[in-house]
C-alpha positions as CSV (number, residue, x, y, z in Angstrom):
1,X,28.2,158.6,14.9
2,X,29.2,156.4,18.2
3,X,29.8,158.6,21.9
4,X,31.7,156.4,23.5
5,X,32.6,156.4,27.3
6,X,35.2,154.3,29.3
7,X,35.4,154.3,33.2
8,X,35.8,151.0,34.1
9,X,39.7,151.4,35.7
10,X,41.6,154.5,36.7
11,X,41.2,156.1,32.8
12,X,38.3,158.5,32.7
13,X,38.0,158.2,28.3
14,X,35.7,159.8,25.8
15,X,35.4,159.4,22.2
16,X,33.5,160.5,19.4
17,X,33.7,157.9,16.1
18,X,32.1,158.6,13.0
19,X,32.4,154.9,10.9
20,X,35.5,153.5,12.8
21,X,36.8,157.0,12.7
22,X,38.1,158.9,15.7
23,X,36.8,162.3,15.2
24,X,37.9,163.5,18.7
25,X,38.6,161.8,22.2
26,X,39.5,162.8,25.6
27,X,41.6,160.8,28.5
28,X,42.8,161.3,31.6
29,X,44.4,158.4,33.6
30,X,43.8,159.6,37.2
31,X,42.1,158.1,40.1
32,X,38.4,158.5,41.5
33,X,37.6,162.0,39.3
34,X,35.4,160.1,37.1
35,X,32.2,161.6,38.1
36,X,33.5,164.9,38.0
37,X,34.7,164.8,34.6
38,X,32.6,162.5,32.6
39,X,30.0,165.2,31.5
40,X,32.7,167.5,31.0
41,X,34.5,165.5,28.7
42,X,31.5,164.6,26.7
43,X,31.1,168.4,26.3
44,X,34.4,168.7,24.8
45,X,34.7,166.1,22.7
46,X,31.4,167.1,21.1
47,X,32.7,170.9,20.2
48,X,35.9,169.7,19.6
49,X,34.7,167.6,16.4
50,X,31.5,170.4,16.3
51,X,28.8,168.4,16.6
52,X,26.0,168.1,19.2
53,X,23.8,165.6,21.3
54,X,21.5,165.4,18.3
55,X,24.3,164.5,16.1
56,X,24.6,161.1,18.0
57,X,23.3,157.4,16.8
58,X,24.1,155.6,19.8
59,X,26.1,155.5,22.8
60,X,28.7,152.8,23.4
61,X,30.2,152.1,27.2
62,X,32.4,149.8,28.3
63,X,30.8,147.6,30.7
64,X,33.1,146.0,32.6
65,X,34.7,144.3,34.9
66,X,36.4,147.0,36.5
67,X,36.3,149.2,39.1
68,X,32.8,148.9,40.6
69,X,32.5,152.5,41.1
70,X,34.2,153.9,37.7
71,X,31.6,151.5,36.0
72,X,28.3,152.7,37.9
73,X,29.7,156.3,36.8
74,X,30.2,155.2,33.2
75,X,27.1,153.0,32.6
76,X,24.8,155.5,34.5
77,X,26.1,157.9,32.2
78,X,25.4,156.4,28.9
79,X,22.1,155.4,29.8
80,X,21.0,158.3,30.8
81,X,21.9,160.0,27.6
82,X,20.2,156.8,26.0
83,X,17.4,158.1,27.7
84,X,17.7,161.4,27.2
85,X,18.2,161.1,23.3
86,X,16.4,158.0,22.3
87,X,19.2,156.4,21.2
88,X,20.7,153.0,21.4
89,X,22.9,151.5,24.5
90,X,26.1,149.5,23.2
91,X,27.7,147.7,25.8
92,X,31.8,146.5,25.4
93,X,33.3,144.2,27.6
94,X,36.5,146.3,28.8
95,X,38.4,143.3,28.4
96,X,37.7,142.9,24.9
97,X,38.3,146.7,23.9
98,X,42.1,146.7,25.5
99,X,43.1,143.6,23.3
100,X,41.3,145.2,20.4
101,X,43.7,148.7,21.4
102,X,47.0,146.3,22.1
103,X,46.5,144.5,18.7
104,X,46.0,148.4,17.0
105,X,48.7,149.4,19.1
106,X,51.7,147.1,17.9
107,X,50.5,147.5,14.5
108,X,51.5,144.1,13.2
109,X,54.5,143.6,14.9
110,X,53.9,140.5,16.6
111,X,54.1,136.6,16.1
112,X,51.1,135.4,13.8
113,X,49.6,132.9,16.2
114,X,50.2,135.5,19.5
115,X,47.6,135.8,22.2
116,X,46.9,139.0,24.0
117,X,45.8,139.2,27.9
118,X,44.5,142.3,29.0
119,X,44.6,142.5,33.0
120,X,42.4,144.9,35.5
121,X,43.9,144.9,39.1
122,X,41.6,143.4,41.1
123,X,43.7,143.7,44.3
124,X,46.5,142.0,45.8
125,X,47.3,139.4,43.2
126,X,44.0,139.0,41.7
127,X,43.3,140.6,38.5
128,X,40.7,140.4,36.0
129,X,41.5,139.1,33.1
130,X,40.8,137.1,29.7
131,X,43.0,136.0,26.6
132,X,42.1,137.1,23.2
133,X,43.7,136.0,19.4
134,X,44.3,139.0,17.3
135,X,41.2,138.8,15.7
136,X,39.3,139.9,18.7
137,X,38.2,136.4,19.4
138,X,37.8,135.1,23.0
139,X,40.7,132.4,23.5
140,X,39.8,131.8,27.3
141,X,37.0,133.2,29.1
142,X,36.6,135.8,30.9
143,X,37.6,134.9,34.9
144,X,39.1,136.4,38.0
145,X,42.1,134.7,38.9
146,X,45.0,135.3,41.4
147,X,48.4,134.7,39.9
148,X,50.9,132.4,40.9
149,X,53.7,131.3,38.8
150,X,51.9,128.2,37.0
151,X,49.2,131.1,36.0
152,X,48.7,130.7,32.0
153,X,51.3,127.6,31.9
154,X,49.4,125.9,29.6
155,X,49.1,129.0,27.3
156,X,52.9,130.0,27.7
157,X,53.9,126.4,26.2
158,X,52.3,126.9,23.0
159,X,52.5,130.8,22.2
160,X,53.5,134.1,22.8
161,X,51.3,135.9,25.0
162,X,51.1,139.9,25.7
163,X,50.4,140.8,28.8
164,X,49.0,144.5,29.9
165,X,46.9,146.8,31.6
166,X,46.9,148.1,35.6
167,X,47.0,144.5,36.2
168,X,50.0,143.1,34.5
169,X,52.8,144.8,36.1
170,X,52.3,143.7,39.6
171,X,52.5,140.0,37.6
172,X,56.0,140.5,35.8
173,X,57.7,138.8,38.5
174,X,55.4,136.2,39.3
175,X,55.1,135.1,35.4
176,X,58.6,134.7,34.1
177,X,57.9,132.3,31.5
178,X,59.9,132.7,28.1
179,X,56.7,133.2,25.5
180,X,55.5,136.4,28.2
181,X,55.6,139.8,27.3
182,X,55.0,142.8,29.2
183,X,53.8,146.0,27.6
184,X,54.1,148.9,29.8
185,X,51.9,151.9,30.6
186,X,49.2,150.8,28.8
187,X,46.0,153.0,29.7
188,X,41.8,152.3,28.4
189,X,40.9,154.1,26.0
190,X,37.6,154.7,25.5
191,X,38.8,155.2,21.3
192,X,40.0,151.3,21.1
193,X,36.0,150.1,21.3
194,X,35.5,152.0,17.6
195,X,35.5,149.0,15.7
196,X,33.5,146.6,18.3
197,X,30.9,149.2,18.6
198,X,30.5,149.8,15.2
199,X,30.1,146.1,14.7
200,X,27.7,145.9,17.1
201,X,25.6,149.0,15.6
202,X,25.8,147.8,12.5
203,X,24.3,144.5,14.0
204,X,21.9,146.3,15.8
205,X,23.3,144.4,19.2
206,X,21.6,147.0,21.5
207,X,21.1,147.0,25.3
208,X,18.1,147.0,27.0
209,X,18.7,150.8,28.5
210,X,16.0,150.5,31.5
211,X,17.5,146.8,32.9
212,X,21.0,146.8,31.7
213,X,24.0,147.0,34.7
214,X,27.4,147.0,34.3
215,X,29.2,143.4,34.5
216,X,31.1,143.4,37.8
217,X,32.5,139.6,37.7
218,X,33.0,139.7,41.7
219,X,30.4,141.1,44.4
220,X,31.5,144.8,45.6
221,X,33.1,144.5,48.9
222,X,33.6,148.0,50.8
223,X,36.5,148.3,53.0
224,X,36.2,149.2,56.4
225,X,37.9,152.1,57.7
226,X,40.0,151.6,60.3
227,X,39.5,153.5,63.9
C-alpha cells in the first residue's frame, strides 16, 4: 500500500493505492494552503479507506519541478513519515505523473503515434515542461523553456501533441500550430503517480530519505516587495 502526496503546483493531492488501485484520494486545487492541509488530508484519506500509518509500505511524492515552496511542503512531508515509519521514499517526477494522468484521462482516444506535454507555469512565458509518448517514455527532456511561436516546431511537423497543465493555457495563443491540442482544466493529482510508483516499488527504486531534495530545475528567486 503506496501514500502518495503531490504539492508541486497549486493542487494540494493525497492518495492511498493498494496494487495500482485507488483506494481513496483527496484534492484541492487552491493556492498556498498546502502546509495547512497536507497532514489533514493524509488523515483522511487513511480513515476513509480504514487503514492506518502502520498499514503503509512506502511513501511516494512527486518531486518536482514546481513550485519551490509546494515542493519543500510535499517532500518534507513524505520524508518525514519515511522517517517516522521506516518505510521507503519514492520520488516521481511531476512531469512524468501528469502525462501518465492525460494518457489515463483520454482513455485511448487519441492518435497512435501522439505525444503528450505536460506544462508547470513558471512565470511569464516560461513554463516547465517535457514531452512524453503514451507509454510514459521521455520523448524530450525535461527543460525550462519560454515559449515563442517556433516552441515545439519541430515536434508539431511530425505529430499530434497534447498540451496541458497551469502552464498550457497562457501558451494557446502563442502555439497555433495545426497538430496542438489544448486540454483544459487539467489539475495534479497525486492518484495519476499509482502505476509509476508501483513500478518503482516493485523495482525497489527507493530514495535516499536523509539526502534526497526535491528537483527544482531553476534556482528560487524571492520577489521583493515593493515599498
Amino acid at each position: 500500500m503506496i501514500l502518495q502526496i503531490e504539492t508541486a503546483t497549486t493542487a494540494c493531492s493525497v492518495a492511498l493505492t493498494q496494487n495500482g488501485q485507488l483506494l481513496a484520494g483527496k484534492l484541492l486545487n487552491q493556492r498556498n494552503i498546502h502546509a495547512e492541509v497536507i497532514t489533514l488530508f493524509i488523515d483522511e484519506v487513511l480513515a476513509t479507506a480504514g487503514k492506518t500509518y502502520t498499514d503503509l509500505d512506502a511513501v511516494a511524492v512527486s518531486c518536482g519541478p514546481g513550485s519551490y515552496t509546494g515542493l519543500r511542503i510535499g517532500v518534507s512531508t513524505a520524508k518525514g513519515l519515511c522517517y517516522a515509519l521506516d518505510k521507503p521514499l519514492i520520488a516521481i517526477e511531476t512531469l512524468q505523473a501528469m502525462a501518465a494522468g492525460m494518457v489515463r484521462k483520454l482513455q485511448g482516444n487519441y492518435p497512435e503515434n501522439a505525444l503528450f506535454c505536460p506544462m508547470i507555469d513558471a512565470r511569464r512565458m516560461e513554463v516547465f515542461t517535457a514531452i512524453f509518448d503514451a507509454a510514459g517514455d521521455k520523448a524530450m527532456p525535461t527543460a525550462a523553456l519560454i515559449i515563442d511561436q517556433d516552441s515545439f516546431a519541430g515536434w508539431l511537423n511530425n505529430y499530434v501533441v497534447y498540451f496541458f497543465g497551469d502552464g498550457a493555457e497562457k501558451c494557446r495563443d502563442t502555439i497555433t500550430h495545426p497538430n496542438a491540442r489544448f486540454i483544459n482544466d487539467y489539475i495534479n493529482d497525486a492518484a495519476d503517480m499509482a502505476p509509476i510508483a508501483l513500478t518503482k516499488f516493485n523495482n525497489r527504486e527507493f530514495e535516499d530519505v536523509a539526502y534526497f531534495e526535491p528537483y527544482y530545475l531553476k534556482d528560487f528567486i524571492a520577489g521583493v516587495k515593493k515599498a
